[in-house]
C-alpha positions in Angstrom: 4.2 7.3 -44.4 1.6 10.0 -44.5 -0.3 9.1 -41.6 3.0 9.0 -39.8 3.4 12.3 -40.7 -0.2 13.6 -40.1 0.5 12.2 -36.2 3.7 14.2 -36.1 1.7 17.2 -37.4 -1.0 17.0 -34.8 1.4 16.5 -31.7 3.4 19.5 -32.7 0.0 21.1 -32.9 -1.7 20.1 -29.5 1.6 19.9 -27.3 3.4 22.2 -28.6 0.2 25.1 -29.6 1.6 26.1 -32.8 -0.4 27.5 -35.1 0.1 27.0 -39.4 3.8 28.2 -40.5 4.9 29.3 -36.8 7.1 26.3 -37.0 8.9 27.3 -39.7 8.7 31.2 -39.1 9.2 32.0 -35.3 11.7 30.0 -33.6 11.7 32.1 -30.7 8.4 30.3 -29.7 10.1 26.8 -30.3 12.3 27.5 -27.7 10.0 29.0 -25.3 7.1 26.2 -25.5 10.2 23.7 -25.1 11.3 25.4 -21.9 8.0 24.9 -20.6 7.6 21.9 -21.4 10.6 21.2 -19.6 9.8 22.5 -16.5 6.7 20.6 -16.6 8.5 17.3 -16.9 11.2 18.6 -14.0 8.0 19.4 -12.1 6.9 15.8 -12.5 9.9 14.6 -11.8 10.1 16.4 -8.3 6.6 14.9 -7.6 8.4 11.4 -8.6 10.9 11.5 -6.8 9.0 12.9 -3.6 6.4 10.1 -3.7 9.2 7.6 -3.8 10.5 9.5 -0.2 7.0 9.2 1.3 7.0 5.3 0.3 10.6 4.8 1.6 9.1 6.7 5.0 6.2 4.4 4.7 8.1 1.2 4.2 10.3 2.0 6.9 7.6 2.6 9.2 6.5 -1.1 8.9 9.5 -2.5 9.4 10.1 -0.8 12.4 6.8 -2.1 14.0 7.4 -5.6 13.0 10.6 -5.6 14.3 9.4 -4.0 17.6 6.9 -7.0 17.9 7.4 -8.3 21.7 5.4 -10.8 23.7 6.2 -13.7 26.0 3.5 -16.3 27.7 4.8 -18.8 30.5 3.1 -21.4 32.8 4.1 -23.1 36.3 5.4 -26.4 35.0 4.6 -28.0 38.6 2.6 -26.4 41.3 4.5 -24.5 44.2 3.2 -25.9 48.3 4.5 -24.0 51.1 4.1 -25.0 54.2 3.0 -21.9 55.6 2.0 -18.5 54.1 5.0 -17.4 52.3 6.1 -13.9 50.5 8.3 -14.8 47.6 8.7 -14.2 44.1 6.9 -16.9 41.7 8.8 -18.4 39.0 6.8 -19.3 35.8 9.3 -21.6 34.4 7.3 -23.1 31.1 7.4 -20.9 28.3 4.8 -21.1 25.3 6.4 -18.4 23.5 8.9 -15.6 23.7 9.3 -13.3 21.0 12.4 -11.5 21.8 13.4 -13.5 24.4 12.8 -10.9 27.0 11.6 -13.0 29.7 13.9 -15.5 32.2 12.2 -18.6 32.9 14.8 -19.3 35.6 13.8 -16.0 37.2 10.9 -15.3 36.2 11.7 -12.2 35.0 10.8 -10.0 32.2 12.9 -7.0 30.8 11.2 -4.2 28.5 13.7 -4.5 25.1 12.0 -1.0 24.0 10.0 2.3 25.7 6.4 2.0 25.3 3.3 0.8 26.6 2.9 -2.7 27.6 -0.1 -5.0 29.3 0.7 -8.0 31.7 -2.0 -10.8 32.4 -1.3 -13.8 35.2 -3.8 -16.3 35.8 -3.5 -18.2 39.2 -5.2 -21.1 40.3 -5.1 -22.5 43.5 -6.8 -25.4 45.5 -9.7 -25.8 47.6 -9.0 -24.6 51.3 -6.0 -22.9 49.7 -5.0 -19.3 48.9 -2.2 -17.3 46.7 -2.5 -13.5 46.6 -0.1 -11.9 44.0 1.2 -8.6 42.6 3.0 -7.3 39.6 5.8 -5.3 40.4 7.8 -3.0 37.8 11.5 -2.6 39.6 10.2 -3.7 43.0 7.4 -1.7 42.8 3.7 -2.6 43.1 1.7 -2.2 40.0 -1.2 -4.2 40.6 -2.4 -6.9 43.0 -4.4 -10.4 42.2 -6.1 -11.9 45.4 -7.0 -15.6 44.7 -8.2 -16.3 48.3 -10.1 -20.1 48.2 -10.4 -21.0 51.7 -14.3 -22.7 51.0 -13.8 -26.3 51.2 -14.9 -27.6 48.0 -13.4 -29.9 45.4 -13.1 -27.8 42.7 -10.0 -25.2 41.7 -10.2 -21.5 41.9 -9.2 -19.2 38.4 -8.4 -15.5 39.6 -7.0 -13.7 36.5 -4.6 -10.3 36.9 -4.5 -7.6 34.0 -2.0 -4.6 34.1 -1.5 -2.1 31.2 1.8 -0.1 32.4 4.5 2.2 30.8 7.9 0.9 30.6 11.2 2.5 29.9 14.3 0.0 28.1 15.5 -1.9 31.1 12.4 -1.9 33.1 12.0 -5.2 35.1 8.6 -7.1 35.7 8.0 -10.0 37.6 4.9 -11.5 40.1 5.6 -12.1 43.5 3.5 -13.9 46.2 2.3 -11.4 49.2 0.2 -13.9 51.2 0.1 -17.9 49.5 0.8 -21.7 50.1 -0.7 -23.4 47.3 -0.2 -22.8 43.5 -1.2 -24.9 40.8 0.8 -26.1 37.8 -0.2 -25.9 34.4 -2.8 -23.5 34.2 -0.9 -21.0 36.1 0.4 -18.6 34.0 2.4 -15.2 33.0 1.8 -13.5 29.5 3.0 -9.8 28.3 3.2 -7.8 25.3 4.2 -4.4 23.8 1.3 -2.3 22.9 2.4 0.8 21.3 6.0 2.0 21.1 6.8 5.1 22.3 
């Protein structure tokens, strides 16, 4: 009981900063180092309260960039032979993955879900004595071309890879096309893209 009492004694002492037989003699000063001990604690509880905005803010934040995650990657499931140079659009009608489902294997189109930056890669591969020149095209629009021109006769199979960072607005419509081709491979032809950055 009196150590109970001497810890009572000591916090009235240090927290409070009365001095012997103020506590009993000026109640005026009660009342005023209660006040600011108040404001203290409403001072603290502002800080609270504002920390617990900033981790809402920050919470949100993450959510919104996982659910803004977008990416597709599709393949030629069998190649594509014309019989003489052709300009057409090329159809990558395996899909490996897409998030979203942005992108149309039937027509081999994608369509931006979001505003932001975005980077397309398409790999063809074409045969010896064969060639297949491509370009990306944003709405009909050229973005970038891929020439994959293999007109040596030798037995092995050309690569020729195309990579095309481009802004896109909600709606925006991507696709590859063929300018000058007659022989595309299957399988290891292929059509990947993925959001970057929101903007």
């Amino acid at each position: 009981m009196a150590f109970c009492f001497l810890v009572v004694f000591v916090f009235v002492n240090v927290h409070l900063g009365f001095s012997d037989g103020l506590l009993l003699t000026d109640p005026s000063h009660i009342e005023q180092r209660f006040n600011q001990m108040e404001s203290k604690f409403q001072g603290l509880s502002q800080e609270m309260n504002a920390l617990k905005q900033e981790n809402a803010a920050l919470k949100s934040e993450v959510l919104s960039e996982i659910t803004t995650l977008v990416y597709f990657s599709a393949f030629r499931i069998s190649p594509l032979a014309y019989s003489s140079y052709t300009h057409a659009d090329v159809v990558y009608d395996g899909v490996r993955s897409n998030y979203k489902n942005c992108y149309n294997p039937t027509t081999g189109r994608f369509i931006a879900p979001i505003k932001g930056l975005y980077v397309f890669t398409w790999e063809i591969v074409t045969a010896p004595g064969k060639l297949f020149d491509t370009e990306l095209l944003v709405n009909g629009e050229r973005v970038m071309l891929n020439s994959c021109n293999y007109n040596a006769l030798h037995s092995a199979q050309s690569p020729c890879t195309g990579v095309a960072p481009t802004h896109l607005d909600s709606g925006d419509i991507v696709h590859i096309r063929a300018t000058t081709g007659n022989y595309l491979e299957g399988i290891w032809s292929s059509f990947s893209g993925w959001l970057v950055h929101r903007t």
